[in-house]
N, C-alpha and C positions, 0 to 999 in steps of 0.2 A: 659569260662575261664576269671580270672581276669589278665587285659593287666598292671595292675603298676604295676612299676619297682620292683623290690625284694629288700627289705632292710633289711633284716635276714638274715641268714646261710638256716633256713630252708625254708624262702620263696625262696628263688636262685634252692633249694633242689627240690621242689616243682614241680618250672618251669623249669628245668630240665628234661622234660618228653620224654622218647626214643622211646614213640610207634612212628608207622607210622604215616604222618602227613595225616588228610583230613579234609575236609570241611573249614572252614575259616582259621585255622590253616594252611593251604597246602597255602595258599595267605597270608598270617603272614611270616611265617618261610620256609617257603621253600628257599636249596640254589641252583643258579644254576652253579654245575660240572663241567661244560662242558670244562672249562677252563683247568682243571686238568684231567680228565679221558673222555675215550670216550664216547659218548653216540651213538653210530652203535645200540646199543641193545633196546635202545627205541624206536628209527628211525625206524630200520628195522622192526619192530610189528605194527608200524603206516604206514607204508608202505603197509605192509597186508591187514591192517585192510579198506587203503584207498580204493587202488587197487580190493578189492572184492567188486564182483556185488552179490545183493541178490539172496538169494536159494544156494549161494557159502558157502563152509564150509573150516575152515581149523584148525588144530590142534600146537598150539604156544609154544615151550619148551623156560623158561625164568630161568634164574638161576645167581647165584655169590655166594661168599664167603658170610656167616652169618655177618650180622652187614652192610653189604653195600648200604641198601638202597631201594632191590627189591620191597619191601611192598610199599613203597611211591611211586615209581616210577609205582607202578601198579594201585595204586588210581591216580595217573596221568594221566594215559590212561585210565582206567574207564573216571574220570572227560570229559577228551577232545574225547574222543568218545561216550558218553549217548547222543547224539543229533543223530547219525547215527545206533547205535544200543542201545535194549535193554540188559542195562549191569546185571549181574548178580554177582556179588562179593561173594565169599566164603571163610572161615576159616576152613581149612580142618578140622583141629583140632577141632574144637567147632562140627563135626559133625560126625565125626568117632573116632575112635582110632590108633592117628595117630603112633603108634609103633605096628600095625597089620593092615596097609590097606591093602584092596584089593579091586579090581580094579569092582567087583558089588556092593562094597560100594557106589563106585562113580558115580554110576547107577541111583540107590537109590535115592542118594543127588540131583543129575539132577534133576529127574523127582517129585520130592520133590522140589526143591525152583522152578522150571516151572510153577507147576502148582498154587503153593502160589502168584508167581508175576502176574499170568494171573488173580486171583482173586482179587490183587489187583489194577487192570488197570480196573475191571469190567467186564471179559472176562471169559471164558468156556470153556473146551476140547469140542469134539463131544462126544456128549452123548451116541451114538452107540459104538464108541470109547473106552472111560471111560468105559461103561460097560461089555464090550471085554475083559479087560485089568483087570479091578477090579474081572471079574470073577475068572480068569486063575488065579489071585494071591491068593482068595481064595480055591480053588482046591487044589491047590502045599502045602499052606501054613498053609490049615484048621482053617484058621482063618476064623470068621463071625463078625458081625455088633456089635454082644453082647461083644464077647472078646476081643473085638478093643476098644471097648466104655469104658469097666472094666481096660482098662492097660492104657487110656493116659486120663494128665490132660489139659483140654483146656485150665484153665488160664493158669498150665504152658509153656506151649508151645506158644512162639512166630506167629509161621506159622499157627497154629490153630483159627478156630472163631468157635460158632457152624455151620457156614452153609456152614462148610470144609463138601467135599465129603470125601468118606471112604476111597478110595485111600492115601488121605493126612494123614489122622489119621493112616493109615495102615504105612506108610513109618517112621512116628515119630514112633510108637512103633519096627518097625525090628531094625531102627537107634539104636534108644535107647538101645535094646538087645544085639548089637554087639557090642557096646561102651561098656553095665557095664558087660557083661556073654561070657566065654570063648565058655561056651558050647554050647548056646545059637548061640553064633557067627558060630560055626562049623555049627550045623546044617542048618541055613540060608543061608550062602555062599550056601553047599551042595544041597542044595534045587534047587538054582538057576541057579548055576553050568549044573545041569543037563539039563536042557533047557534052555542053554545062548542063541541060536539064536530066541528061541520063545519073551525071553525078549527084548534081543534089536532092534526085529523087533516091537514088540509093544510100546515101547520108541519110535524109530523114528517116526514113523505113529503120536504118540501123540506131538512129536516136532514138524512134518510138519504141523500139525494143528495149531499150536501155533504158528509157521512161519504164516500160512495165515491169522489167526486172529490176530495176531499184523499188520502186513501191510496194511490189512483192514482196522485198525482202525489209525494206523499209516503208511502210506505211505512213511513216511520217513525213517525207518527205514528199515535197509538191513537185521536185523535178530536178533539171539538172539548172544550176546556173554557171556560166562563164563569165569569167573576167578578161578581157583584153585588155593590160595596162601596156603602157608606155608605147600605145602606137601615140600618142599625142608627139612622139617625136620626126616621124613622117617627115621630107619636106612637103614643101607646100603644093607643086606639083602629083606627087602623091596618096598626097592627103585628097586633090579633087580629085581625084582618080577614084576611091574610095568611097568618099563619101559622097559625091554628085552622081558622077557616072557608072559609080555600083551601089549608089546606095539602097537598090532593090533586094540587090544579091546576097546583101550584108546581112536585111532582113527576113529570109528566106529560110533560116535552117530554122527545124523544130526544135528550141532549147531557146532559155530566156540566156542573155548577151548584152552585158556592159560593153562597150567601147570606147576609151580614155581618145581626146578628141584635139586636134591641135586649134588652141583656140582663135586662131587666125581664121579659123575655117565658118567662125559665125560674121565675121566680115564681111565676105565674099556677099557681091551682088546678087551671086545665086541662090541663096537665102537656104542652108538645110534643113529648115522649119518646113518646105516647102516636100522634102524629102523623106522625112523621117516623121514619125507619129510620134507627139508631145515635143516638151521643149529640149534641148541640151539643158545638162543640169551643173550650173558652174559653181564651180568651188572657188571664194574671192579670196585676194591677198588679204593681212590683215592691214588695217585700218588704222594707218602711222597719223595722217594730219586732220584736223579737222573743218572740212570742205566749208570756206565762205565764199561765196560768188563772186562777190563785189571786194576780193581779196587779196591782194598780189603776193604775198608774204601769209604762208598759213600757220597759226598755232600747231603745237604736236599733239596728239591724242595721248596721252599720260599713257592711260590705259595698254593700247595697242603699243 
């Protein structure tokens, strides 16, 4: 990015940019809040994240009102946590269809950037493992080596090299089909639907391994963490889909798991306090008026 001043309309226009802030940018611009709204919601996640010993897992619901900042504030904690765990950063959106998830999309996605990141640290599932697991998905799925090879393009795909096992290539093409084919989508979920505990029993097995071969290789590290941002953009039908009616499943893989939360979803009668272990942890707007009760007309907060 270029740091001079803006001296146009459109160069001001320019530098104006509302995504999330990271990498040098997050030490540029970032402001700090705290002054004006609480931060309990970052705290208490770094709290977690301190407090657990490796082989501990835990499951992190993170959510606020659109516009407030979660994104940043999650590449924060990525940032100040990649020294204690292997962080995994996600864009739900860029990897399913976020107005149809479901909850073995997220499966998928796991076990898909795991195995990517282990490849590129130089690392390996067990081979006993991998061929376990690659079988069982060929079986279900009728997919082979050939038809795998004929649907995905290695330049395009990011997470692809050629000397991606089948597994990886396998995940980019189901992804892929449940993002662009309705139909497609039906019958994959179904597929896997029917043998959810055979899958997420072979998920974990290959997470554990992945737990051991980073520690191995990094002892400093307590594990893996994941981040699911921008499912907070779910509708709201999918959103209880998710978090009510899978919210077992959500918490079920071996790896600790942020999940950015559509915060309509602490509303609901059904209460997900009742669902998930500890609180959602919300990140507030900032703090424009200053709340008198007995007030029709409220002062402005200078400050905020």
């Amino acid at each position: 990015m270029n740091h001079q001043r803006a001296n146009t309309l459109k160069a001001a226009f320019q530098a104006c940019n509302v995504e999330p802030l990271e990498g040098a940018d997050m030490e540029r611009y970032y402001v700090d809040l705290s002054a004006v709204r609480k931060t309990s919601a970052i705290d208490s996640v770094s709290t977690i994240l301190d407090f657990q010993e490796p082989a501990d897992f835990s499951t992190i619901l993170f959510t606020g009102h659109r516009g407030c900042g979660k994104s940043t504030e999650l590449k924060r904690i990525q940032n100040q946590w990649e020294e204690q765990y292997h962080v995994i950063y996600l864009e739900v959106n860029e990897e399913t269809d976020i107005n149809d998830a479901n909850y073995t999309d997220l499966y998928l996605i796991v076990i898909k950037q795991v195995e990517f990141e282990l490849r590129k640290l130089g690392l390996k599932f067990d081979s006993q493992l991998l061929q376990n697991f690659e079988s069982w998905f060929k079986d279900i799925t009728k997919e082979t080596e050939e038809s795998v090879e004929r649907s995905v393009s290695i330049e395009g795909e990011a997470t692809l090299k050629p000397e991606a096992p089948f597994i990886a290539k396998l995940m980019v093409k189901l992804l892929a089909q449940i993002k662009g084919s309705d139909k497609q989508k039906t019958t994959i979920r179904q597929t896997l639907q029917k043998d959810l505990s055979r899958l997420k029993a072979d998920i974990n097995l290959l997470l554990g391994d992945a737990y051991v071969k980073l520690r191995k290789k990094f002892p400093e590290y307590k594990g893996l963490l994941i981040i699911f941002d921008n499912m907070d953009r779910v509708p709201p039908t999918i959103a209880e889909h998710l978090f009510f009616d899978y919210a077992a499943q959500l918490q079920e893989l071996d790896c600790t798991i942020i999940y950015t939360v559509p915060i309509s979803v602490l509303c609901s009668p059904k209460n997900p306090l009742n669902q998930f272990d500890g609180n959602p942890h919300i990140v507030p707007m900032v703090n424009i008026y200053e709340f008198e009760r007995d007030r029709c007309h409220l002062n402005y907060n200078q400050t905020g």
